[in-house]
N, CA, C and O atoms as a GROMACS GRO file, in nm:
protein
  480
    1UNK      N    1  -0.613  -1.584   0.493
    1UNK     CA    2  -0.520  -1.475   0.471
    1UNK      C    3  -0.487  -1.467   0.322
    1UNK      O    4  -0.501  -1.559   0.242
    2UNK      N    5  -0.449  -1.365   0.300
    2UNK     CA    6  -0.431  -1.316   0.125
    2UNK      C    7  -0.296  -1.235   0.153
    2UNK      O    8  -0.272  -1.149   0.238
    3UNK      N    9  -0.208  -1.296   0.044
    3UNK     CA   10  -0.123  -1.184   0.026
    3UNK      C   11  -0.078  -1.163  -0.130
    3UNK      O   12   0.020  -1.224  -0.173
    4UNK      N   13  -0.155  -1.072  -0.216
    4UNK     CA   14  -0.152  -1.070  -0.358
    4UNK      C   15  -0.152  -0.907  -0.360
    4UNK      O   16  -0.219  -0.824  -0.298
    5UNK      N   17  -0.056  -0.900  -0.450
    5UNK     CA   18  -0.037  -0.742  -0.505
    5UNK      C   19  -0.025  -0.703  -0.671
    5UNK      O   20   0.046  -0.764  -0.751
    6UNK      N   21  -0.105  -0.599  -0.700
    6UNK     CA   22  -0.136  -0.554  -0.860
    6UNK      C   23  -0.050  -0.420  -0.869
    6UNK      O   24  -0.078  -0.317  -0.808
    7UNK      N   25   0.082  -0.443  -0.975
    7UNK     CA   26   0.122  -0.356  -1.039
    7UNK      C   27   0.141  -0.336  -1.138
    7UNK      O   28   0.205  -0.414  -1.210
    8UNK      N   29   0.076  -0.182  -1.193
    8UNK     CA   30   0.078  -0.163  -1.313
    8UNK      C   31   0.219  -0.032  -1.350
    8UNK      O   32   0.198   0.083  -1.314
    9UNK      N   33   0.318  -0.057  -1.403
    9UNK     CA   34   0.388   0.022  -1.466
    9UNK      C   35   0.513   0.073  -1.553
    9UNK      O   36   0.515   0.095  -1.674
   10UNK      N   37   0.568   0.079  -1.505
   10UNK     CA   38   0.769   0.086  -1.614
   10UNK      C   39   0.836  -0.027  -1.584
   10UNK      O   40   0.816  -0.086  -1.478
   11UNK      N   41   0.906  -0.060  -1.657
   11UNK     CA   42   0.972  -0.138  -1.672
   11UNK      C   43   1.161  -0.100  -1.623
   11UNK      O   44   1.244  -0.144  -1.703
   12UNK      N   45   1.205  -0.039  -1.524
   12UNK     CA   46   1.301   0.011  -1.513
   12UNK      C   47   1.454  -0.047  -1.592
   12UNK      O   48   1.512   0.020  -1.678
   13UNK      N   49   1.489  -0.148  -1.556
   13UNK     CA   50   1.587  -0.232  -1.616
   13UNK      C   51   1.560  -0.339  -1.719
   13UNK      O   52   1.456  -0.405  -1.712
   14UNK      N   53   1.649  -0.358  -1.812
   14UNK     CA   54   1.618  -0.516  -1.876
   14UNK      C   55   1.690  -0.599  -1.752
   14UNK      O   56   1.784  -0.590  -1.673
   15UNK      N   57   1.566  -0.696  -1.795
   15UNK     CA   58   1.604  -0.807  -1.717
   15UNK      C   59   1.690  -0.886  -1.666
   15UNK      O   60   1.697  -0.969  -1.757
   16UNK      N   61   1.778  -0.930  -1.568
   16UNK     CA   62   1.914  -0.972  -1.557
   16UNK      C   63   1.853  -1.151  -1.512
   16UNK      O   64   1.741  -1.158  -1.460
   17UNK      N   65   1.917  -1.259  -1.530
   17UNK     CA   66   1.872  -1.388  -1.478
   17UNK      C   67   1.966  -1.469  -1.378
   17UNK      O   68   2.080  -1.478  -1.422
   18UNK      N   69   1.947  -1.524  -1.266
   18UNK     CA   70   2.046  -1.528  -1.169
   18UNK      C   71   2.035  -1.657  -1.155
   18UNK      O   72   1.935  -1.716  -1.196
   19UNK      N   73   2.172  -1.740  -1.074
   19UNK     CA   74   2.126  -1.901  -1.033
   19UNK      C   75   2.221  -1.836  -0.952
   19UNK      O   76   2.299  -1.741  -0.960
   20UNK      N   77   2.180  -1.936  -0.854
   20UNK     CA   78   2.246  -1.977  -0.703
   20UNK      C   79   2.272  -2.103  -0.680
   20UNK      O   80   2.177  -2.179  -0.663
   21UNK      N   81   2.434  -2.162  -0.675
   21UNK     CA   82   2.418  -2.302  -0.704
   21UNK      C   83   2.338  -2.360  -0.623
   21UNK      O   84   2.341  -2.334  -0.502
   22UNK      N   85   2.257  -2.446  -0.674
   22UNK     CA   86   2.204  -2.553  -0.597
   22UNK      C   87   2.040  -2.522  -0.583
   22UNK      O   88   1.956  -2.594  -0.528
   23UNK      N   89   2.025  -2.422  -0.636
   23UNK     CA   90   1.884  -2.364  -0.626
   23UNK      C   91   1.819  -2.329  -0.780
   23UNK      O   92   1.900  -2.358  -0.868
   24UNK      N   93   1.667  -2.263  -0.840
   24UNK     CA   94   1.654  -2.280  -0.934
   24UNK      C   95   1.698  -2.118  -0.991
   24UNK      O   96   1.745  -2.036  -0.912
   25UNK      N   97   1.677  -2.089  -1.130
   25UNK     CA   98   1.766  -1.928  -1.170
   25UNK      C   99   1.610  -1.877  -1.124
   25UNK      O  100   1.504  -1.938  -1.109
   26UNK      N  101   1.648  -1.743  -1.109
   26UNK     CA  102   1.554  -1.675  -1.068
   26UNK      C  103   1.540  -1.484  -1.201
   26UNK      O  104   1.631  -1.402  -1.205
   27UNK      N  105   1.438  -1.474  -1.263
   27UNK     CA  106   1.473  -1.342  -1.351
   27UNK      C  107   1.403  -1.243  -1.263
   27UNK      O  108   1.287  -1.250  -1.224
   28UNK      N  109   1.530  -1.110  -1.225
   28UNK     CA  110   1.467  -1.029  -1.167
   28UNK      C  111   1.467  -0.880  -1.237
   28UNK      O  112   1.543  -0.866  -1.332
   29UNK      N  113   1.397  -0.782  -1.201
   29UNK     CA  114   1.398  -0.665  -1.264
   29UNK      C  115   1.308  -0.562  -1.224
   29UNK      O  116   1.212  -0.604  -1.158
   30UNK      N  117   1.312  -0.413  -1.249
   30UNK     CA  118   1.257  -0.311  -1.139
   30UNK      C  119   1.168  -0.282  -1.224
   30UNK      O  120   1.181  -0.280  -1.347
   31UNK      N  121   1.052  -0.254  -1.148
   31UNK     CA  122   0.956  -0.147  -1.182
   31UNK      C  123   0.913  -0.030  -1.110
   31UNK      O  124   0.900  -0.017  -0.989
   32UNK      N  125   0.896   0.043  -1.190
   32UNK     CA  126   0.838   0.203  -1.108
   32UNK      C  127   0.700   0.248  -1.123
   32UNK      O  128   0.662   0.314  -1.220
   33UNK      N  129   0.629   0.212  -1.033
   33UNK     CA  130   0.480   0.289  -1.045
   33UNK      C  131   0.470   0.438  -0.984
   33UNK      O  132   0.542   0.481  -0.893
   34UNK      N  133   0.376   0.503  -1.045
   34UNK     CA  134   0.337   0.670  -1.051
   34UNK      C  135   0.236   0.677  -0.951
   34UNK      O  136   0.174   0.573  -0.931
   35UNK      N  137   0.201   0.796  -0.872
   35UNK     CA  138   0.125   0.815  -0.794
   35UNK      C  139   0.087   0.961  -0.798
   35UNK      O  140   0.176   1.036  -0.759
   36UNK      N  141  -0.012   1.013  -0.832
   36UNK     CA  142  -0.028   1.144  -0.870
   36UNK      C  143  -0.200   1.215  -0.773
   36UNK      O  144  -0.308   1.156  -0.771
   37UNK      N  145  -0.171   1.339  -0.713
   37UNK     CA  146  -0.225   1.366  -0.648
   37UNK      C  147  -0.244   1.534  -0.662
   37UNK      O  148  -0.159   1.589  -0.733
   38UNK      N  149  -0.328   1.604  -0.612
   38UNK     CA  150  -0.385   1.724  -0.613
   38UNK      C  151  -0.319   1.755  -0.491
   38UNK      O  152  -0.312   1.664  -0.409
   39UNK      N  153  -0.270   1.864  -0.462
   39UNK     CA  154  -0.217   1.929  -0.324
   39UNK      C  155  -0.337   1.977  -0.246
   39UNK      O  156  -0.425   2.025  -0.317
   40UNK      N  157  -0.360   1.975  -0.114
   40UNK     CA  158  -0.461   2.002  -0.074
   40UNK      C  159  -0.564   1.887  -0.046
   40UNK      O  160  -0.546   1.765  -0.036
   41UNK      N  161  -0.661   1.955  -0.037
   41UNK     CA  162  -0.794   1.838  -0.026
   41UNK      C  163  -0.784   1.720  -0.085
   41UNK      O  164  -0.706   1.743  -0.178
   42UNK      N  165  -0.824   1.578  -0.090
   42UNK     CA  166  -0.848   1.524  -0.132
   42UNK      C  167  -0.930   1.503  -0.246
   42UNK      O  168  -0.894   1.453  -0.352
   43UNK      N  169  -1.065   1.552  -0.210
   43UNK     CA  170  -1.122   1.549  -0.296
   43UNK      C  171  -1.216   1.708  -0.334
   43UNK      O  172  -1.267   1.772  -0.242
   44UNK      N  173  -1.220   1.733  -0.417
   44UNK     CA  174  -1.284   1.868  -0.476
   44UNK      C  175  -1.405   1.894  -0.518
   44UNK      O  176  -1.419   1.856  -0.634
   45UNK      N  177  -1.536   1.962  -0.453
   45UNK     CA  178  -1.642   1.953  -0.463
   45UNK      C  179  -1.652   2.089  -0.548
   45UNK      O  180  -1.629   2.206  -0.518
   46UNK      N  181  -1.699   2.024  -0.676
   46UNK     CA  182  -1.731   2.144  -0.806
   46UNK      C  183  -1.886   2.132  -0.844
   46UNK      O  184  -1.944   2.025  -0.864
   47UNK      N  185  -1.946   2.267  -0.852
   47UNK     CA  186  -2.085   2.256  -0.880
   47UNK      C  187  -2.160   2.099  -0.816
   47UNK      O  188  -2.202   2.014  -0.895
   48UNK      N  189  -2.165   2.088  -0.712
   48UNK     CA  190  -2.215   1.945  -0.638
   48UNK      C  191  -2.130   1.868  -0.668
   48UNK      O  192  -2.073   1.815  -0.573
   49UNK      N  193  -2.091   1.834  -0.792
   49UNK     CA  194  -1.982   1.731  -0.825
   49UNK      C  195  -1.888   1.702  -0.746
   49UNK      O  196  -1.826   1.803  -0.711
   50UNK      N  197  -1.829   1.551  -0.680
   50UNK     CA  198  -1.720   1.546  -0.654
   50UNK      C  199  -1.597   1.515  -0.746
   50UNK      O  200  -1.626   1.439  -0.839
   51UNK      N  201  -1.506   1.544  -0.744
   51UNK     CA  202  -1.431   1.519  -0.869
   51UNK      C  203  -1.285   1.439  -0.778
   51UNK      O  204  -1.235   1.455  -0.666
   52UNK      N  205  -1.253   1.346  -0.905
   52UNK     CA  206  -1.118   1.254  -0.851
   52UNK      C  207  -1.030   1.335  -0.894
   52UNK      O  208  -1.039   1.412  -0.989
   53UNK      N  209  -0.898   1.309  -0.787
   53UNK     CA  210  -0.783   1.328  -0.799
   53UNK      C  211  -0.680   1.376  -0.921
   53UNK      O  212  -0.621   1.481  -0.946
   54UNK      N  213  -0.692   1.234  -0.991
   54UNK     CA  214  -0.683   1.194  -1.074
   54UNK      C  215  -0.704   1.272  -1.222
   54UNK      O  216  -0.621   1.324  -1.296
   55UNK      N  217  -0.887   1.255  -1.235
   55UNK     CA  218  -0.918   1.419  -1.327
   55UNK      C  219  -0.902   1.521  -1.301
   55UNK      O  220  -0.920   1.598  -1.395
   56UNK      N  221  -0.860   1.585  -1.164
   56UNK     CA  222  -0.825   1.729  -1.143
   56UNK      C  223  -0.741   1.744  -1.270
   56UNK      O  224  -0.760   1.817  -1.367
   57UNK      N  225  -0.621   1.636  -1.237
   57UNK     CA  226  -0.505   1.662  -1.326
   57UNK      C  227  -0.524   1.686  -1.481
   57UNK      O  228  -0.473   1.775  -1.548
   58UNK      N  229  -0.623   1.571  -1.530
   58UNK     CA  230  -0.707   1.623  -1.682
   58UNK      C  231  -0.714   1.742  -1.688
   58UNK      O  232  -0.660   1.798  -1.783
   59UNK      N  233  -0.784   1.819  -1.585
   59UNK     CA  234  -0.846   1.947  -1.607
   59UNK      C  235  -0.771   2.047  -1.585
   59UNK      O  236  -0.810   2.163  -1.601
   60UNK      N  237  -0.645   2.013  -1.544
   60UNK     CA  238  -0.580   2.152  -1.522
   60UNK      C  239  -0.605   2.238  -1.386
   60UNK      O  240  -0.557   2.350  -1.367
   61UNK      N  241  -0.688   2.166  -1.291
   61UNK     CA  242  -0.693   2.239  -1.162
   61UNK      C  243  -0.619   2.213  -1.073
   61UNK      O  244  -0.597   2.096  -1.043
   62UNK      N  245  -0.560   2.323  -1.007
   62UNK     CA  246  -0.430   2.312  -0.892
   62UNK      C  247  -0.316   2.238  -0.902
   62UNK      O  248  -0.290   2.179  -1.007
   63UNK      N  249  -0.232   2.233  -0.789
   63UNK     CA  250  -0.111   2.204  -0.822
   63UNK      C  251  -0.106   2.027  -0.820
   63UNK      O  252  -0.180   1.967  -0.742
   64UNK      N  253  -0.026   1.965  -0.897
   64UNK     CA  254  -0.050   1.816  -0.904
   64UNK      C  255   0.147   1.776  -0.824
   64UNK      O  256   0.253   1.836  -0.830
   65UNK      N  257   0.094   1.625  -0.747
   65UNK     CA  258   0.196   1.652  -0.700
   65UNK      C  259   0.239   1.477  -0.736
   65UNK      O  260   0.150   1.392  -0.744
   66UNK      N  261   0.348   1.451  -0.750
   66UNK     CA  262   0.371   1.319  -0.808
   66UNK      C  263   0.504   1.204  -0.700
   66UNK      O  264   0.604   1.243  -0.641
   67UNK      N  265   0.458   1.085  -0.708
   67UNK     CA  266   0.610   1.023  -0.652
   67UNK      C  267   0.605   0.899  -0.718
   67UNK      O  268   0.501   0.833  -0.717
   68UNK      N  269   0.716   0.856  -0.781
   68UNK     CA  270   0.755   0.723  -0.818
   68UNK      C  271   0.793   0.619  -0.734
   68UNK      O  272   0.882   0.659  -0.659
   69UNK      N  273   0.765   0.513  -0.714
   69UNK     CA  274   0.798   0.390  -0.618
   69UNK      C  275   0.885   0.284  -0.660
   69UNK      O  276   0.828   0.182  -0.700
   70UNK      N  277   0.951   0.285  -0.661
   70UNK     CA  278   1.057   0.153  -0.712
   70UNK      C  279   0.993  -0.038  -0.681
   70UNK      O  280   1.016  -0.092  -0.572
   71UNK      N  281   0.946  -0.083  -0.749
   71UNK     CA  282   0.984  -0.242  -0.659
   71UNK      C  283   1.075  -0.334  -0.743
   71UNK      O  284   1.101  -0.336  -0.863
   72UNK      N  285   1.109  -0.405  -0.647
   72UNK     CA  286   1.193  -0.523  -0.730
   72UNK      C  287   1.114  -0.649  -0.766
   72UNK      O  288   1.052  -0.707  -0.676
   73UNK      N  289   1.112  -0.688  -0.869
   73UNK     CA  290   1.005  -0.797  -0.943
   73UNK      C  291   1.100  -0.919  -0.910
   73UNK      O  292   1.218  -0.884  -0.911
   74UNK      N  293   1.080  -1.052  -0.880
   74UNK     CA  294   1.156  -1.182  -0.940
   74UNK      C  295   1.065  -1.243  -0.982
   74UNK      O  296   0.948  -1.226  -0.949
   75UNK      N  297   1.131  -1.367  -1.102
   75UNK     CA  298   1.029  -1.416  -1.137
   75UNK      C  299   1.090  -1.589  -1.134
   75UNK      O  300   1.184  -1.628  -1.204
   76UNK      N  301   1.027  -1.658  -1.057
   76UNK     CA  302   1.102  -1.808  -1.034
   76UNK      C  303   1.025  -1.886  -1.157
   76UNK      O  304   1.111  -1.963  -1.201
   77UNK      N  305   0.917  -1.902  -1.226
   77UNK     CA  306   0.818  -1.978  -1.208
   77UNK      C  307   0.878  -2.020  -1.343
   77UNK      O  308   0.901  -1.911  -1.395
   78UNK      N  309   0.930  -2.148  -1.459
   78UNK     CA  310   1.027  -2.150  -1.554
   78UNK      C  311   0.983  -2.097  -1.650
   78UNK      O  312   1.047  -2.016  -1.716
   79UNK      N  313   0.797  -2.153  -1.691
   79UNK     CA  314   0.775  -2.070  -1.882
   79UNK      C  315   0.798  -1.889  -1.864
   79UNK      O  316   0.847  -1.813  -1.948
   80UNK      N  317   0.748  -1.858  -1.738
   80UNK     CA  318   0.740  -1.684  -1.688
   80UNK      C  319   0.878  -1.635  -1.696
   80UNK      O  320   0.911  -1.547  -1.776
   81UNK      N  321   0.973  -1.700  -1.602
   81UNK     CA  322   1.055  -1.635  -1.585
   81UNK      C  323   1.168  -1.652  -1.773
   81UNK      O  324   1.256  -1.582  -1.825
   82UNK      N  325   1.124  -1.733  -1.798
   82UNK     CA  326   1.218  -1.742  -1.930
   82UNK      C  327   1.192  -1.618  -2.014
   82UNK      O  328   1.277  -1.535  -2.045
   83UNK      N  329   1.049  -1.617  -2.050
   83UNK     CA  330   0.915  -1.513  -2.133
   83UNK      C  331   0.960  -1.360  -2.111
   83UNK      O  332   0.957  -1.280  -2.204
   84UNK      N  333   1.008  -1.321  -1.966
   84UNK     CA  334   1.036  -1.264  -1.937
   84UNK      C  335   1.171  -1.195  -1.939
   84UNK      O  336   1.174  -1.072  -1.939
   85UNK      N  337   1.283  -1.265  -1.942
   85UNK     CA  338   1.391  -1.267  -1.968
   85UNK      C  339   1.418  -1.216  -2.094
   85UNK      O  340   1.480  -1.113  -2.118
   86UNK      N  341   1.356  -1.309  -2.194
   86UNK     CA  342   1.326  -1.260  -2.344
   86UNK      C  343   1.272  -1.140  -2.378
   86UNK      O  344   1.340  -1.079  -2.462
   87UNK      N  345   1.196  -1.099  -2.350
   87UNK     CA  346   1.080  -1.046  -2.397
   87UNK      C  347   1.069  -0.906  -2.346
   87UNK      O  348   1.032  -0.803  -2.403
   88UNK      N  349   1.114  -0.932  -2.215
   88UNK     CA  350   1.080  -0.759  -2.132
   88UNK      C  351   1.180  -0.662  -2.137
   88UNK      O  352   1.295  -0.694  -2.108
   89UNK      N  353   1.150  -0.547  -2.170
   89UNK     CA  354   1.230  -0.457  -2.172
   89UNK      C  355   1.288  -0.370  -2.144
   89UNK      O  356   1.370  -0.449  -2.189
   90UNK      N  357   1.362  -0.234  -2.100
   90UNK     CA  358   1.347  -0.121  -1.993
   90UNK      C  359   1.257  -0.030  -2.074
   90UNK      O  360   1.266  -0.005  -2.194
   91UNK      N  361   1.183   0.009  -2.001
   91UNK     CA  362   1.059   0.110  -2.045
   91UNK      C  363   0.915   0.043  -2.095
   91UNK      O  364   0.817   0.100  -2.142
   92UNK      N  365   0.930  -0.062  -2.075
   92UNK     CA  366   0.852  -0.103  -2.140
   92UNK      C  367   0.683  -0.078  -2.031
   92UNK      O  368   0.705  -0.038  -1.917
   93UNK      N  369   0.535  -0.101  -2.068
   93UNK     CA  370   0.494  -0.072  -1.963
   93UNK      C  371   0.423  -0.196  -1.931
   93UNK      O  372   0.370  -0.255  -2.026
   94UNK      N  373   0.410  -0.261  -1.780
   94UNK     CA  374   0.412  -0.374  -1.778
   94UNK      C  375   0.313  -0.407  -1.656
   94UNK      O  376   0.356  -0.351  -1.556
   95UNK      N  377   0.201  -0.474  -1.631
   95UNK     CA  378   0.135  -0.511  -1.514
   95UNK      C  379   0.225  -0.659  -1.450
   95UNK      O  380   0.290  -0.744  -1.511
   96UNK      N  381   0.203  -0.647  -1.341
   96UNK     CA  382   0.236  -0.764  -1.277
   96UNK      C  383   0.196  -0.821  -1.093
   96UNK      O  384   0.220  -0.770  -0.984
   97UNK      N  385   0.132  -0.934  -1.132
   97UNK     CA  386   0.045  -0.991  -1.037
   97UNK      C  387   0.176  -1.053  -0.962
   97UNK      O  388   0.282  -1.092  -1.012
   98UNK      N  389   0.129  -1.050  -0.804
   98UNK     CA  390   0.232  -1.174  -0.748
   98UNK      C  391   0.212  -1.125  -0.604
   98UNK      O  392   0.125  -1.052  -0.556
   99UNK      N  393   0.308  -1.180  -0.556
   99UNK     CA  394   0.304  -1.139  -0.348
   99UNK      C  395   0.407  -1.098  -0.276
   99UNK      O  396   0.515  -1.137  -0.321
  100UNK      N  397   0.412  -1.047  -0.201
  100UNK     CA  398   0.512  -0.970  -0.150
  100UNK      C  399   0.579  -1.029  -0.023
  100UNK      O  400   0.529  -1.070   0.082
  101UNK      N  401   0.730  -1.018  -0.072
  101UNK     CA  402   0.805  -1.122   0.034
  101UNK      C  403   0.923  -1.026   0.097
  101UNK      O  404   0.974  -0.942   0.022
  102UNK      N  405   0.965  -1.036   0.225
  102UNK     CA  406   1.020  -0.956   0.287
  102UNK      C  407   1.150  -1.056   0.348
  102UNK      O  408   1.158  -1.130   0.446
  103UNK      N  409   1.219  -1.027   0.269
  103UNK     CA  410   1.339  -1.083   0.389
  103UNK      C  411   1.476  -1.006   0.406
  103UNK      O  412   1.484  -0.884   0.418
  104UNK      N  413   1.576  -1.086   0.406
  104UNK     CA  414   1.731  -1.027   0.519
  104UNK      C  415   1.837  -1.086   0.460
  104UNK      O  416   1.859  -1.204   0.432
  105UNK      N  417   1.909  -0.975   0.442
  105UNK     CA  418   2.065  -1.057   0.400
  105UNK      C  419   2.145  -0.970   0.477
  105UNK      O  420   2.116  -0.895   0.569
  106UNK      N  421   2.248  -0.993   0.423
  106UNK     CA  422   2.421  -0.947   0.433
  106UNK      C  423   2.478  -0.907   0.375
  106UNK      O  424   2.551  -0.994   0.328
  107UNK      N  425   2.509  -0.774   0.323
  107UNK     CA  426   2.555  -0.726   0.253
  107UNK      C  427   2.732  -0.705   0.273
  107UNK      O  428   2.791  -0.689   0.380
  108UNK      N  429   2.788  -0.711   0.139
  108UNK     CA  430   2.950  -0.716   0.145
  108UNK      C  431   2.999  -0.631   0.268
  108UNK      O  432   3.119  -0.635   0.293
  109UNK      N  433   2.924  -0.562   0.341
  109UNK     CA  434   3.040  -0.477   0.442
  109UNK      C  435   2.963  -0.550   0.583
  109UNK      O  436   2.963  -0.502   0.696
  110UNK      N  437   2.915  -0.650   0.550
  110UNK     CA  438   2.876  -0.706   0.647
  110UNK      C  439   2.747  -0.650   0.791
  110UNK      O  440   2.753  -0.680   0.910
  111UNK      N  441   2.651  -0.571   0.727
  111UNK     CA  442   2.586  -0.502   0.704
  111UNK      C  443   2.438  -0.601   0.698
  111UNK      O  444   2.423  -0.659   0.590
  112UNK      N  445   2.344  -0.621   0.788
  112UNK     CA  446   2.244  -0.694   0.768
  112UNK      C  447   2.162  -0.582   0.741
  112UNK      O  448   2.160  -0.470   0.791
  113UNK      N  449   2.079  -0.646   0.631
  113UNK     CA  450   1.961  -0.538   0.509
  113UNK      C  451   1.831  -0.572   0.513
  113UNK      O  452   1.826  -0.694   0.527
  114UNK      N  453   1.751  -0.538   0.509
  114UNK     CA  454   1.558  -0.582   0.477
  114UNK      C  455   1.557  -0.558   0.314
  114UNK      O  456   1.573  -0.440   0.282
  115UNK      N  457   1.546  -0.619   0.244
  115UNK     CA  458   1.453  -0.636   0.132
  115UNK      C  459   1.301  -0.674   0.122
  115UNK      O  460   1.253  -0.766   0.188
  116UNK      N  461   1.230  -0.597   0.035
  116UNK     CA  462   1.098  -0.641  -0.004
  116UNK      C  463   1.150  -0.657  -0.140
  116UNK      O  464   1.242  -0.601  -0.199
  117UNK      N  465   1.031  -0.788  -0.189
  117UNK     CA  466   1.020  -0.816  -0.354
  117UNK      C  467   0.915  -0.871  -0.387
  117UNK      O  468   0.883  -0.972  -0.324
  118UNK      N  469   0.826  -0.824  -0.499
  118UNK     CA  470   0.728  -0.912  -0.543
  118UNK      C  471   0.802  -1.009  -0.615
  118UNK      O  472   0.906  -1.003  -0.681
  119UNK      N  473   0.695  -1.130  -0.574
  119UNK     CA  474   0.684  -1.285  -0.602
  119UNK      C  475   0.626  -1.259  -0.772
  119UNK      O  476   0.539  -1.172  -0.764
  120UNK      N  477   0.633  -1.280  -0.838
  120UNK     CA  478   0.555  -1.298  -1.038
  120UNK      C  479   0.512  -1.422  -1.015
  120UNK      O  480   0.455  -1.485  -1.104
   0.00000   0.00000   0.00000
C-alpha cells in the first residue's frame, strides 16, 4: 500500500508553530492548489490534433473554468519543520511531498469534526 501525495502551489499563510504539552511542536500552514479546465469536452480534437486542457487555455479557446483547493500542510520532522518555520512565506510558491492523514476532534462547541492534513 502507498499513501504519498504531490503538491505543487501557494503558500496561503506564514507559518504558525505549535506544541502540545508532552508531545513534539508541530509547523503548520495552508496551501492552495489551482485546477483549470475547458468547459465542455474534455478534450478537443483540432485538425487531428488532440489538444490538452491545459493549452486550450494558452490559446485562448473557450471558456476556462477554475477552482482552488485549500490543504492544511504540518510539518513534524525537526530540520523541516524548523526550515520551514523560517523560511516559508504567504504567497510564496511551494511543492510539497508527504501523506495524507485523516482524523477527528472536538471542537469548542463540542462539535466532533473530520480533518484531512498532509504529513511533510
Amino acid at each position: 500500500a502507498m499513501n504519498r501525495v504531490q503538491l505543487l502551489g501557494r503558500v496561503g499563510q506564514d507559518p504558525i508553530m505549535r506544541q502540545v504539552e508532552g508531545k513534539n511542536p508541530v509547523t503548520i500552514f495552508s496551501l492552495a492548489t489551482n485546477e483549470m479546465w475547458r468547459t465542455g469536452d474534455s478534450d478537443v480534437t483540432q485538425g487531428g490534433e488532440v489538444w490538452h486542457p491545459t493549452l486550450l487555455f494558452l490559446c485562448n479557446l473557450g471558456d476556462i473554468s477554475q477552482k482552488t483547493t485549500w490543504h492544511r500542510i504540518s510539518v513534524f520532522r525537526p530540520g523541516l519543520r524548523d526550515v520551514t518555520y523560517q523560511y516559508v512565506k504567504r504567497g510564496a510558491r511551494l511543492y510539497v511531498e508527504g501523506k495524507i492523514d485523516y482524523g477527528e476532534y472536538t471542537d469548542k462547541n463540542n462539535v466532533r469534526r473530520q480533518a484531512t492534513t498532509i504529513i511533510a
